[in-house]
C-alpha positions in Angstrom: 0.0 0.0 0.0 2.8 2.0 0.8 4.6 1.5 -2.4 1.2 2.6 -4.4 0.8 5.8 -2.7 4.9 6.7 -3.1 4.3 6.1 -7.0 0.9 8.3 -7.3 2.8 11.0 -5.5 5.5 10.8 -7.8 2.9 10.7 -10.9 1.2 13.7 -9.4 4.6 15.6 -9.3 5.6 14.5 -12.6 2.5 15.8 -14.3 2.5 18.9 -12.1 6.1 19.6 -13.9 5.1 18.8 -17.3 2.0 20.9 -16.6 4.3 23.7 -15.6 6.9 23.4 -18.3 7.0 26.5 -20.7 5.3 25.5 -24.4 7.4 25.2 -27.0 7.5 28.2 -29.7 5.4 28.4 -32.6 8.3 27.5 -35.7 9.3 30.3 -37.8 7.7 30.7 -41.3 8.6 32.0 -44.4 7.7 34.8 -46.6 9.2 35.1 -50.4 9.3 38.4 -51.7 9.3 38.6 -55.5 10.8 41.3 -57.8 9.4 42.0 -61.3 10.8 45.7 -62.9 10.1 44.6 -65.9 7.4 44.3 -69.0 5.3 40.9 -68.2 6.7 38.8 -70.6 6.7 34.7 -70.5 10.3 35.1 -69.0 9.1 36.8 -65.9 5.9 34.9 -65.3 7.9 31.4 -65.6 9.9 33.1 -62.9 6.9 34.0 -61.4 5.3 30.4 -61.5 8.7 28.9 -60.1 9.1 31.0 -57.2 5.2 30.3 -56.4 5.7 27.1 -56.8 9.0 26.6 -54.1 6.5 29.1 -51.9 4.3 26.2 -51.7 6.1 23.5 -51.9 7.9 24.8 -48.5 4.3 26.0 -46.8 5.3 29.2 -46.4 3.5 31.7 -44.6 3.0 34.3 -47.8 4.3 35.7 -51.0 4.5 39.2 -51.7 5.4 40.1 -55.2 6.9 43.9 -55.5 5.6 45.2 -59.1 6.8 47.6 -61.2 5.5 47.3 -65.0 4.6 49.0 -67.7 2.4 46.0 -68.8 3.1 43.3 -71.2 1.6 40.2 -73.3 -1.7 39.0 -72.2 -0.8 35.1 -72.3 2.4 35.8 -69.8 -0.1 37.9 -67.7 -3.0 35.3 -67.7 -0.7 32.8 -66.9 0.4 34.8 -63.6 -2.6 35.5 -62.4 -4.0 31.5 -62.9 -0.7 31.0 -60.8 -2.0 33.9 -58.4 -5.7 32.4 -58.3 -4.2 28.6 -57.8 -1.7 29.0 -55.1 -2.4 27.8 -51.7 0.0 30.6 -50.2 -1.7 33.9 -50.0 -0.2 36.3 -52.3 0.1 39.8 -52.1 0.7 42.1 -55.2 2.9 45.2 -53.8 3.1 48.3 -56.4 6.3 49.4 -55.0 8.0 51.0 -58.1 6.5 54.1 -59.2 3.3 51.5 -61.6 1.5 48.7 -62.2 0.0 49.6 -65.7 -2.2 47.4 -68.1 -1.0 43.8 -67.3 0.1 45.0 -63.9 -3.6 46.1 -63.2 -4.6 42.8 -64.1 -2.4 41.0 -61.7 -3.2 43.6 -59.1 -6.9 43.4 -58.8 -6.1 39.2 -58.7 -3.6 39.4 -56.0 -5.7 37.8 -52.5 -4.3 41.2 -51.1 -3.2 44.7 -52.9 -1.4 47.2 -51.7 0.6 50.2 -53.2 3.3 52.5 -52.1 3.4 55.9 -51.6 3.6 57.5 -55.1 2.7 54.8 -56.9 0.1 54.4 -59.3 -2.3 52.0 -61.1 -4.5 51.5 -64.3 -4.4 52.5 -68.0 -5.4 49.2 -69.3 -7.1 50.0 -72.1 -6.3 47.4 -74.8 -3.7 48.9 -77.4 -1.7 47.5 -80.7 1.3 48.3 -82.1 0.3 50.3 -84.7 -2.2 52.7 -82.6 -5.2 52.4 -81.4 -7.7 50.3 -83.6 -10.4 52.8 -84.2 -13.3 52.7 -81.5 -16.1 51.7 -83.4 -14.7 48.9 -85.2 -15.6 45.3 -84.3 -12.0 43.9 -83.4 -12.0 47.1 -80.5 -15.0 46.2 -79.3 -14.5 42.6 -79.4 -10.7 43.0 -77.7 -12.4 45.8 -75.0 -15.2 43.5 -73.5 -13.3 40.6 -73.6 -10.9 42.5 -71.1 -13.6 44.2 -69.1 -15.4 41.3 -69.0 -12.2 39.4 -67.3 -11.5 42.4 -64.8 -14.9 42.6 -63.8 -14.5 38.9 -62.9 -11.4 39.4 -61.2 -12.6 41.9 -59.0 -15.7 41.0 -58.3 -14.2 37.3 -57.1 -12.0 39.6 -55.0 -14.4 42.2 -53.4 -13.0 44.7 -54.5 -14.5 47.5 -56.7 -16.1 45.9 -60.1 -17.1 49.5 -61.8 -14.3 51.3 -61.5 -11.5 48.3 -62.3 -13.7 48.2 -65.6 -12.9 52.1 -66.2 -9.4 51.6 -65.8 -9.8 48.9 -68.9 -12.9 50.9 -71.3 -11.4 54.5 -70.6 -8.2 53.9 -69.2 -8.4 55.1 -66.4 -5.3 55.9 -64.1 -4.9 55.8 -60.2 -3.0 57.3 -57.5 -2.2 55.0 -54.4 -5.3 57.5 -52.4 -7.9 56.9 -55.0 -6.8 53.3 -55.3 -7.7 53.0 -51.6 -10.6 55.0 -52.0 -12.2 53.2 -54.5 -11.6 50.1 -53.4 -9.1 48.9 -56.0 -6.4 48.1 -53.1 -6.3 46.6 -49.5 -3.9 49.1 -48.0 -0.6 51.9 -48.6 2.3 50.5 -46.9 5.9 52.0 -47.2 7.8 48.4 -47.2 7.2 44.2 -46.4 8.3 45.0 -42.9 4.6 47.1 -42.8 3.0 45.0 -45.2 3.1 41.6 -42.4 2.9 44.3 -39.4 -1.0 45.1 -41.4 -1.4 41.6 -42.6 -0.8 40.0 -39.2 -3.9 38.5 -37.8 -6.3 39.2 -40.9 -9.0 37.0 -42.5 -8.4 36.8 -46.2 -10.9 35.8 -48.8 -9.5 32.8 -51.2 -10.3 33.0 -54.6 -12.1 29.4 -54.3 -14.1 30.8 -51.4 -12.5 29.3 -48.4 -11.5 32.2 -45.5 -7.9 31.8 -43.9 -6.1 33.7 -41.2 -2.5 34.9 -41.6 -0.1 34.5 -38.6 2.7 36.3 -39.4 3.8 36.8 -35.4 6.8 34.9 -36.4 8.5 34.9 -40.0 11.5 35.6 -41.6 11.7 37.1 -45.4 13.3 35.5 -48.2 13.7 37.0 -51.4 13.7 34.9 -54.7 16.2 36.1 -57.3 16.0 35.0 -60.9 18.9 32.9 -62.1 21.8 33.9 -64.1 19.8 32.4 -67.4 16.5 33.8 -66.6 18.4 37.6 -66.1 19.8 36.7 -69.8 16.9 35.3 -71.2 14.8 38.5 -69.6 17.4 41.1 -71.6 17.1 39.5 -74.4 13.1 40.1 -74.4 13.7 43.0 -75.3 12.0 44.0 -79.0 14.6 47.4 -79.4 17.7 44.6 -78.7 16.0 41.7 -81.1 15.6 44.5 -83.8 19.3 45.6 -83.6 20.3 42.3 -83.5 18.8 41.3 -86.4 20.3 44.8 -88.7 23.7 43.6 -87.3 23.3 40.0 -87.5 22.6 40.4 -91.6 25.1 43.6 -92.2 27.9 41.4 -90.4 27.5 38.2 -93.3 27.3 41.0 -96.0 30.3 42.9 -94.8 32.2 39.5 -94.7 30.5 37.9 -97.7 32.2 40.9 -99.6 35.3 41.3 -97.8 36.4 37.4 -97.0 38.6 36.9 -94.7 37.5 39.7 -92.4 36.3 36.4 -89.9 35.2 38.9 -87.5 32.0 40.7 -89.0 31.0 37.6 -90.1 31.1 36.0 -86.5 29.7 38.8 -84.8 26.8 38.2 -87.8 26.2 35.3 -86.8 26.3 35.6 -83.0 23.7 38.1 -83.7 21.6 36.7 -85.8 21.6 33.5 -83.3 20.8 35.7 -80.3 17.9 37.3 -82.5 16.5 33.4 -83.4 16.5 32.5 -79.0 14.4 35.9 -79.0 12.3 35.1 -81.2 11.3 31.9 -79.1 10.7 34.5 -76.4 8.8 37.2 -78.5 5.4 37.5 -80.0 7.1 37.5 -83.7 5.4 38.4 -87.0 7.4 36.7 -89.6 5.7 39.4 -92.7 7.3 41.9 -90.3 11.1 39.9 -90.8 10.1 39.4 -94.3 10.6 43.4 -94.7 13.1 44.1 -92.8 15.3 41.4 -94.8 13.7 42.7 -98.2 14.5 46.2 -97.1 18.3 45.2 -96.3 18.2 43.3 -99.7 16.9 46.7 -101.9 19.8 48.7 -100.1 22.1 46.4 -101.4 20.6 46.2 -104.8 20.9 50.0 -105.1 24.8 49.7 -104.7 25.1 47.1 -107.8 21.4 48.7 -110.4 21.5 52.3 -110.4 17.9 52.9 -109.9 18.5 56.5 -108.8 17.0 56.0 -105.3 13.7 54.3 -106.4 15.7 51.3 -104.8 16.6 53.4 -101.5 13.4 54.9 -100.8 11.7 51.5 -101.2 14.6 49.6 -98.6 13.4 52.2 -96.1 9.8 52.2 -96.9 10.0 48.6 -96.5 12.3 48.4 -93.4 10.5 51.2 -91.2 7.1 49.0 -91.9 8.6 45.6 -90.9 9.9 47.1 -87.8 6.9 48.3 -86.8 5.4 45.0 -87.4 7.9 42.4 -86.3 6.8 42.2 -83.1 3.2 42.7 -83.3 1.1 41.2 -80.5 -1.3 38.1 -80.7 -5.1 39.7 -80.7 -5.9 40.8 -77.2 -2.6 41.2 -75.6 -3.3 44.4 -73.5 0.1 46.9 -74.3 2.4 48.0 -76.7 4.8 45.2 -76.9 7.1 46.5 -79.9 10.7 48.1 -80.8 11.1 51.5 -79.6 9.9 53.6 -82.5 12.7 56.2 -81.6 14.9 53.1 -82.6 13.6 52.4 -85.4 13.7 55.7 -86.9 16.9 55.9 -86.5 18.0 53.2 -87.6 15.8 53.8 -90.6 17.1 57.5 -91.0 20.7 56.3 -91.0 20.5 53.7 -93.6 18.8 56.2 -95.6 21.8 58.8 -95.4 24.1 56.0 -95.9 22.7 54.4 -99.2 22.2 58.2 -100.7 25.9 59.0 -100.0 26.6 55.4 -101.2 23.9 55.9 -104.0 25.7 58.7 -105.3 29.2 58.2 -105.1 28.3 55.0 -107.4 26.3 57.1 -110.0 29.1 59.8 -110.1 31.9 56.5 -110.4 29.7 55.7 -114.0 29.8 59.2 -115.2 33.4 59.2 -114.5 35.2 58.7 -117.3 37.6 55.6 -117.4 41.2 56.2 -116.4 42.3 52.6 -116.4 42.7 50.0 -119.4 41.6 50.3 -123.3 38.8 52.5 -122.4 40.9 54.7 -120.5 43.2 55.7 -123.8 39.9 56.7 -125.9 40.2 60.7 -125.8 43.6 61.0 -124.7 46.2 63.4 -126.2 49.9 62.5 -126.7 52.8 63.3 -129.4 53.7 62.3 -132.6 56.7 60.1 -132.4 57.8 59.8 -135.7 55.4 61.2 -138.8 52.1 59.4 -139.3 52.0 58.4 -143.2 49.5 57.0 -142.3 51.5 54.8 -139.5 53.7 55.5 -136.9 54.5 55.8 -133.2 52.9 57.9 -130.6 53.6 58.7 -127.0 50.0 58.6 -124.8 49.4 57.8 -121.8 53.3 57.3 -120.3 53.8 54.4 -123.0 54.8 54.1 -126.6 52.0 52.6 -128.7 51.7 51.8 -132.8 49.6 54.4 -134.3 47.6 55.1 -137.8 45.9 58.4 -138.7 43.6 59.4 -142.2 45.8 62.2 -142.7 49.2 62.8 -142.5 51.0 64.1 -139.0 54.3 65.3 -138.8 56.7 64.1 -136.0 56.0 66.5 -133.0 52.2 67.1 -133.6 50.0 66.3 -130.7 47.4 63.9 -131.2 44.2 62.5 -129.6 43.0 58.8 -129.7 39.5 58.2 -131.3 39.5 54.3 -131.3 41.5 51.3 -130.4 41.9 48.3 -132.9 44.1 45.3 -130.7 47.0 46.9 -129.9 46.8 49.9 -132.9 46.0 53.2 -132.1 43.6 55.6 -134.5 44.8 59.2 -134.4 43.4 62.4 -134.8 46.0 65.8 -134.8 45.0 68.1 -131.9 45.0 71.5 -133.8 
């Protein structure tokens, strides 16, 4: 009996101490920040779709994603906002450059939470093409418009968050500051940094995109930021329609230079390295191959112009030709939301100085046929020289720095100068100079 009592005491005691022991602390979470200063392109929402991916893989705690666009294609943007709408991991779209225009809207009125920084703005989604704006009343605008009202309205309505004015932003692109933003119900919250951002977020019941509510403890979590790779920074410059189109004018006057100069080696490597770079952008880029087809046929009337003396009708079509292809090369797919295409600055230029160059090419060639031969049988016709002995009817003359056989209708006296009409083999007809 004894020996039953001892061992509840000592079961009391122990579960008095485990009782009293201190619980152990919560484990630390994670939160990936992710950074896209960038157009939306399918290089950044890969990146996108990886990083989301790790986020929840690991279970982490959230994903913030700091945005700074001036928009992009619509198929790179649709897929980051399925990846937005899919993930299990909250994810919060921070507008922390200085915008988050067309495609950025998008993906900001997706986001489970969106907030802006101070001096930051939102909007202008109003679907564009490369070319201008199709007019307003034709079908293709009004067919490209409500299909991308009709998907921001369902973004934001599926996000609470205000339906009307989200639609303005796409049917008269509309523009916000960070204030009206909040105002209107487009965002969640201003914040200055993440630091605020899980200091606000901390403790608050968000809204899924499939329905289900979920609340954020963010008491203890440390940030992690998710960095492209090496290849995606490379990949990302190279989606870049001003680069592409420079590549390909350098890529195809590198081969020319060293197809006409061989053994140069270098041009003809950098012509290629070029025109390789240009072929992995193109496998990034929305390309319109008509739009190559110019360009190419532009380059290939420039040279013509150098070898047919068309007196510029050759020239002014090359840059006719080459100023429409770049505008067109990288024409966006129907529907994708922003100007997506070569700086037109660029092309110009580029445009402009191949124009000057082929007219000072153009007409140093036409002034080289007007010359006058200097060089060969052609080059004696019209030249004076002396009368080496007397020309009855033959004889020898002195033209051009060399003794030749000559013949003239009339008789010449040694002395005369003479002028050479016509050639015959290696016999000179003469002419006296009086």
């Amino acid at each position: 009996m004894t020996r039953c009592r001892a061992r509840s005491l000592l079961g009391l005691l122990g579960l008095v101490l485990l009782g009293a022991a201190p619980a152990a602390p919560p484990a630390v979470r994670t939160v990936f920040t992710i950074a896209l200063d960038d157009a939306i392109h399918p290089i950044s929402a890969r990146y996108f779709k990886d990083a989301v991916a790790r986020a929840n893989d690991e279970q982490a705690a959230l994903v913030i994603l700091e945005l700074n666009t001036p928009g992009g294609l619509s198929s790179s943007m649709e897929e980051m906002i399925t990846t937005i709408t899919a993930s299990r991991v909250p994810i919060v779209v921070f507008v922390n450059g200085s915008k988050a225009a067309s495609a950025g809207f998008f993906i900001t009125i997706s986001a489970d939470v969106a907030i802006m920084a101070p001096g930051t703005r939102i909007g202008a989604a109003h679907p564009v093409v490369l070319l201008g704006d199709i007019p307003k009343d034709s079908p293709m605008m009004a067919k490209i418009e409500n299909d991308a009202a009709a998907y921001v309205r369902s973004l934001a309505t599926n996000r609470g968050r205000n339906a009307k004015a989200a639609e303005d932003a796409v049917r008269k692109s509309s523009a916000f500051t960070e204030q009206e933003a909040l105002k209107l119900g487009l965002i969640d919250a201003i914040c200055h940094d993440e630091a605020e951002i899980l200091k606000v977020l901390d403790g608050r019941t968000l809204r899924r995109f499939d329905g289900r509510k979920e609340t954020l403890d963010l008491s203890r979590v440390r940030i992690v930021a998710l960095h492209m790779t090496t290849r995606e920074r490379f990949l990302s410059f190279l989606a870049d329609p001003t680069l592409a189109i420079v590549l390909l004018f350098a890529g195809i006057v590198g081969l020319y230079v060293e197809f006409t100069h061989p053994g140069l080696i270098a041009p003809g490597i950098l012509g290629v390295v070029a025109l390789l770079l240009f072929a992995l952008a193109t496998q990034i880029l929305p390309i319109n191959w008509v739009g190559v087809g110019l360009v190419v046929l532009g380059i290939v009337l420039f040279l013509l112009e150098l070898k047919l003396t068309s007196y510029g009708t050759l020239t002014a079509g090359g840059i006719a030709c080459l100023v429409l292809g770049s505008l067109m090369i990288f024409k966006a797919p129907e529907g994708d939301l922003p100007e997506f295409g070569a700086a037109r600055s660029v092309i110009l230029a580029i445009s402009a100085s191949a124009g000057v160059i082929m007219a000072i090419l153009t007409t140093l060639v036409v002034r080289s046929f007007r010359r006058r031969p200097t060089t060969g049988s052609a080059g004696l016709l019209s030249e004076i020289g002396t009368a080496l002995t007397d020309l009855a009817p033959e004889g020898q003359v002195f033209v051009h720095g060399e003794r030749w056989n000559a013949r003239a209708r009339r008789t010449i006296a040694k002395g005369a100068r003479v002028r050479v009409t016509s050639i015959h083999d290696l016999l000179l007809e003469v002419e006296e100079v009086t």
